[in-house]
LUMZA-922660 format. One line per 10 residues: number of its first residue (from 1); for each residue x, y, z of N, C-alpha, C. Coordinates in pm, whole numbers, plus 50000, padded with zeros to 5 digits. Layout:
BEGIN
NUM> X/Y/Z/X/Y/Z/X/Y/Z | ...
end
This chain:
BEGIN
1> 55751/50797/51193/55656/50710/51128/55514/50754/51161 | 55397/50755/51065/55332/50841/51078/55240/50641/51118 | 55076/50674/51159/55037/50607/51208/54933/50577/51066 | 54927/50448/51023/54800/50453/50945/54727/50418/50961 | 54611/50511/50940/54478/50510/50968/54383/50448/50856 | 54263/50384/50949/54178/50282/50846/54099/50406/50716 | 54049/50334/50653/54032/50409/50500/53886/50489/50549 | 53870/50562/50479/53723/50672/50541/53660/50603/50454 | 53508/50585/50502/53419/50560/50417/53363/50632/50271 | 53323/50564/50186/53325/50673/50097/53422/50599/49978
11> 53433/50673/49837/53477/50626/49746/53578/50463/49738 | 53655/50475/49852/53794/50358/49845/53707/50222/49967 | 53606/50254/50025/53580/50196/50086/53467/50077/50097 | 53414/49977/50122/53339/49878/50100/53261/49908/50254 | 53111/49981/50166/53035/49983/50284/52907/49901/50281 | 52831/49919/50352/52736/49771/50318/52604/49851/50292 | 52558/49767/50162/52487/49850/50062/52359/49922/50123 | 52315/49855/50241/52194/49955/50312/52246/50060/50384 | 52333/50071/50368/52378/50187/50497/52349/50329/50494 | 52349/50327/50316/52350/50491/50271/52196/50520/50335
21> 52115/50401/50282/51996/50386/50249/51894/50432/50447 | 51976/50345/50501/51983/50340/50652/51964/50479/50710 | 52096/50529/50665/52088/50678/50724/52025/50767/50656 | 52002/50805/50536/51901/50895/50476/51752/50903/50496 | 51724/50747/50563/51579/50736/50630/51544/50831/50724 | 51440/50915/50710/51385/50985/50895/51325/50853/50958 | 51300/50872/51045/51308/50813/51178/51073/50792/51163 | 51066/50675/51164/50953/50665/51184/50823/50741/51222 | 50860/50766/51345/50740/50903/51405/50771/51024/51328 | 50953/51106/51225/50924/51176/51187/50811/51147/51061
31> 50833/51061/51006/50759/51055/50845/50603/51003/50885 | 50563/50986/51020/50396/50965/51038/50397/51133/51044 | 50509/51202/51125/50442/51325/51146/50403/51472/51049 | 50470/51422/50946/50515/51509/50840/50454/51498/50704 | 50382/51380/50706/50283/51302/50599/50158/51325/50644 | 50050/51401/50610/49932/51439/50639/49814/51316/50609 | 49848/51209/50518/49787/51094/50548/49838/50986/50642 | 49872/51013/50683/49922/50935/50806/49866/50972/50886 | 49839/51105/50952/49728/51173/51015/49597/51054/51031 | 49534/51027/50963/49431/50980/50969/49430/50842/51029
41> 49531/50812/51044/49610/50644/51129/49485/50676/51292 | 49507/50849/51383/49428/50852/51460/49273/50775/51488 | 49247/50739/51332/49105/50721/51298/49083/50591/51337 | 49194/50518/51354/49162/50357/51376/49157/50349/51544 | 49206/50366/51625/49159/50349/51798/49054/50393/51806 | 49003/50511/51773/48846/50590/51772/48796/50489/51704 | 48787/50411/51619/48692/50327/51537/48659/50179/51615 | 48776/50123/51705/48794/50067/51817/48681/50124/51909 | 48718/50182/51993/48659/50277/52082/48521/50292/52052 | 48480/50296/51939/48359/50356/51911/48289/50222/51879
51> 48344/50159/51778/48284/50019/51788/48241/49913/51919 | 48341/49964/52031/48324/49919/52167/48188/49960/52209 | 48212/50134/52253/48092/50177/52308/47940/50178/52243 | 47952/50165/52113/47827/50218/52039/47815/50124/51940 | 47829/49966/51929/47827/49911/51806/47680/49896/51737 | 47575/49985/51761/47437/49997/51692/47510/50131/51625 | 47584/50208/51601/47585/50341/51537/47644/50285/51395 | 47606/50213/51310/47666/50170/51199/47681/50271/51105 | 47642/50359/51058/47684/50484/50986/47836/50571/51021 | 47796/50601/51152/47928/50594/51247/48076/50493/51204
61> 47996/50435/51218/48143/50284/51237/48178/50277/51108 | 48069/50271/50997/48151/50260/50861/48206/50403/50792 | 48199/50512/50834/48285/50702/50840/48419/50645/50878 | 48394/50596/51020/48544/50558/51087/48611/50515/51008 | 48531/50363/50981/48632/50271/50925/48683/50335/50767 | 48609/50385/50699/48663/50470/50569/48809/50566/50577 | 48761/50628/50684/48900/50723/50735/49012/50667/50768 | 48990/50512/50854/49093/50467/50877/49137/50381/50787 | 49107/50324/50689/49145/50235/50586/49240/50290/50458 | 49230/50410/50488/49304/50484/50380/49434/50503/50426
71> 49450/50562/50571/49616/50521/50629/49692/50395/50560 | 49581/50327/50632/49649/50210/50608/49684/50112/50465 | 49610/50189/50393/49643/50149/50258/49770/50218/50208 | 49766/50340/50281/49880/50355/50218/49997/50334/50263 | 50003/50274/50411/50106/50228/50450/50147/50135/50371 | 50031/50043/50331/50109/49894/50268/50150/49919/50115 | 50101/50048/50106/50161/50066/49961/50317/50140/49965 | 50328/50204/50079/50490/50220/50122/50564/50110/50149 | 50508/50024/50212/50571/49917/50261/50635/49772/50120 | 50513/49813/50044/50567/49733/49935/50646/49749/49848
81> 50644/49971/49814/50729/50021/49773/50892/50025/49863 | 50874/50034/49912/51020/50011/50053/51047/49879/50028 | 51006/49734/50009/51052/49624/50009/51097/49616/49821 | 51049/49698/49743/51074/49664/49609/51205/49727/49602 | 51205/49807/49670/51400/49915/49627/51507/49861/49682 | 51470/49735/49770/51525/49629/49862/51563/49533/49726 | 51509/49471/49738/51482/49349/49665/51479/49346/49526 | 51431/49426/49458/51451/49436/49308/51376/49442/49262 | 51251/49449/49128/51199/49493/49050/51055/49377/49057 | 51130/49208/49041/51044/49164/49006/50994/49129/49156
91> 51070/49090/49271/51017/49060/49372/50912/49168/49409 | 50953/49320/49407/50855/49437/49411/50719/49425/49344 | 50728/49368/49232/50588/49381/49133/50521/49245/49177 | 50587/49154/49214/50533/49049/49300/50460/49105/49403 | 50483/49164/49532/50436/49206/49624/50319/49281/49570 | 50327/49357/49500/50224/49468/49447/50109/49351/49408 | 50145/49332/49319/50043/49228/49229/49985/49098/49377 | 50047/49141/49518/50033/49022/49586/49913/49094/49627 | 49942/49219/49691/49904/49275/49827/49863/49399/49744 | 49806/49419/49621/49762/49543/49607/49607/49541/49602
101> 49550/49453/49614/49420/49440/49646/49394/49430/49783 | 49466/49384/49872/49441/49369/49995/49339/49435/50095 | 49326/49569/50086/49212/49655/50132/49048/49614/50080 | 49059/49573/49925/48978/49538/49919/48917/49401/49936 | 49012/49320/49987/48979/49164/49992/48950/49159/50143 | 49021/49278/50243/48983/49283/50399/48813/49324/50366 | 48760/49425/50285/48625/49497/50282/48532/49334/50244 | 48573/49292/50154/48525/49157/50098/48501/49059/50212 | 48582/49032/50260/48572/48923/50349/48491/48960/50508 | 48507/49091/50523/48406/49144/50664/48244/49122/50585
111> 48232/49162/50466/48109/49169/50403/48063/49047/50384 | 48131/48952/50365/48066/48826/50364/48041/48743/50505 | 48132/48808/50608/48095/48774/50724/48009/48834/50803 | 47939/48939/50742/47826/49032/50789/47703/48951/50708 | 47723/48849/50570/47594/48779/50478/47566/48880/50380 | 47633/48965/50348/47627/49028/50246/47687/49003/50130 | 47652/48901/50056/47701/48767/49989/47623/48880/49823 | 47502/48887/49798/47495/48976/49702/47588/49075/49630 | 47632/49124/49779/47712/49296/49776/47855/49235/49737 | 47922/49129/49783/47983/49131/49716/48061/49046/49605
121> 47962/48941/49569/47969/48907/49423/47919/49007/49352 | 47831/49118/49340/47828/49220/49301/47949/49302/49250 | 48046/49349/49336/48155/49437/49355/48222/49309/49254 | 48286/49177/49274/48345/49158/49250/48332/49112/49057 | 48234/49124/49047/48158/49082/48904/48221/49243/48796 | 48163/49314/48920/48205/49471/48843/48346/49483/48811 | 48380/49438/48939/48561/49479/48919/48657/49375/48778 | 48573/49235/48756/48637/49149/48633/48593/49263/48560 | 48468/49294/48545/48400/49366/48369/48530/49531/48367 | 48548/49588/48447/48587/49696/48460/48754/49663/48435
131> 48808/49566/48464/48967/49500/48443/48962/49466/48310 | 48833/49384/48245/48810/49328/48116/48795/49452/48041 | 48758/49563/48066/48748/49702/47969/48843/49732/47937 | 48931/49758/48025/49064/49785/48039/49135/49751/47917 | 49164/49561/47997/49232/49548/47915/49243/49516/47788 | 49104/49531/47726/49021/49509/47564/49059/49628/47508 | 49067/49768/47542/49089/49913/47570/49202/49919/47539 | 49308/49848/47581/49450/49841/47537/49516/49759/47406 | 49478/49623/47416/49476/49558/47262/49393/49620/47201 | 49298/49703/47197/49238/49776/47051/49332/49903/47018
141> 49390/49958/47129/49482/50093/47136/49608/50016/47032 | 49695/49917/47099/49756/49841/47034/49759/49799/46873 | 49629/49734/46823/49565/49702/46727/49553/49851/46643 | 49478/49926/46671/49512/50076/46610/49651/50113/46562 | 49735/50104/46637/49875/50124/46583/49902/50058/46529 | 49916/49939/46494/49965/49855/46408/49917/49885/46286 | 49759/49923/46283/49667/49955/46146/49737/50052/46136 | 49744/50216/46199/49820/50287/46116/49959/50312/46084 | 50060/50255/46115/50175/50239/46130/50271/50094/46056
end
């Protein structure tokens, strides 16, 4: 009598749906190390650091903070992409549509806590007219086709 053995994973088998997903991942520190914007993650302790020792060098501090804001944007744009392949399509475009301004609502809100209240009802006046181009830009694209078609 031969002994039977449990089923191999793989076609006959019920494995649990993150698993594939699980193991095909590298390993955290590999994908900071191997992603050249990730690199720039360095930029945020120095911006710390520098903001500590030298907070009159404001030219300084806002280089830093530029360098380091871009890591991190794009972390959260992995992060939202990584939670959408999870979760599904609309929860994903949720997140996006949640958190895809976010960088700029952190820039917004330091600026108004610095009284730079001009600068950014400014920015934010531009950014409706520039969304409103857009999307006027598209119902006329729209509208065009219909005329010739």
């Amino acid at each position: 009598m031969s002994k039977s053995r449990p089923p191999a994973r793989g076609a006959g088998a019920h494995a649990h749906p993150y698993e594939a997903a699980d193991a095909a991942r590298p390993g955290v520190l590999r994908e900071l190390l191997r992603t050249p914007i990730y690199w720039l993650l360095a930029a945020t302790p120095v911006l710390l650091v520098a903001h500590r020792l030298r907070p009159t060098a404001h030219t300084a501090l806002f280089l830093f903070s530029i360098v380091a804001i871009v890591p991190l944007a794009a972390l959260l744009s992995r992060a939202t992409e990584s939670v959408a392949a999870r979760t599904g399509d609309a929860i994903g475009g949720l997140l996006n549509a949640t958190l895809g301004n976010l960088t700029e609502l952190v820039i917004a809100i330091t600026a108004l806590r610095a009284g730079m209240i001009d600068l950014v009802s400014f920015t934010l006046m531009r950014r409706l007219e520039i969304q409103e181009a857009f999307t006027n830009d598209k119902h006329f694209s729209i509208a065009g086709f219909k005329v010739l078609f």
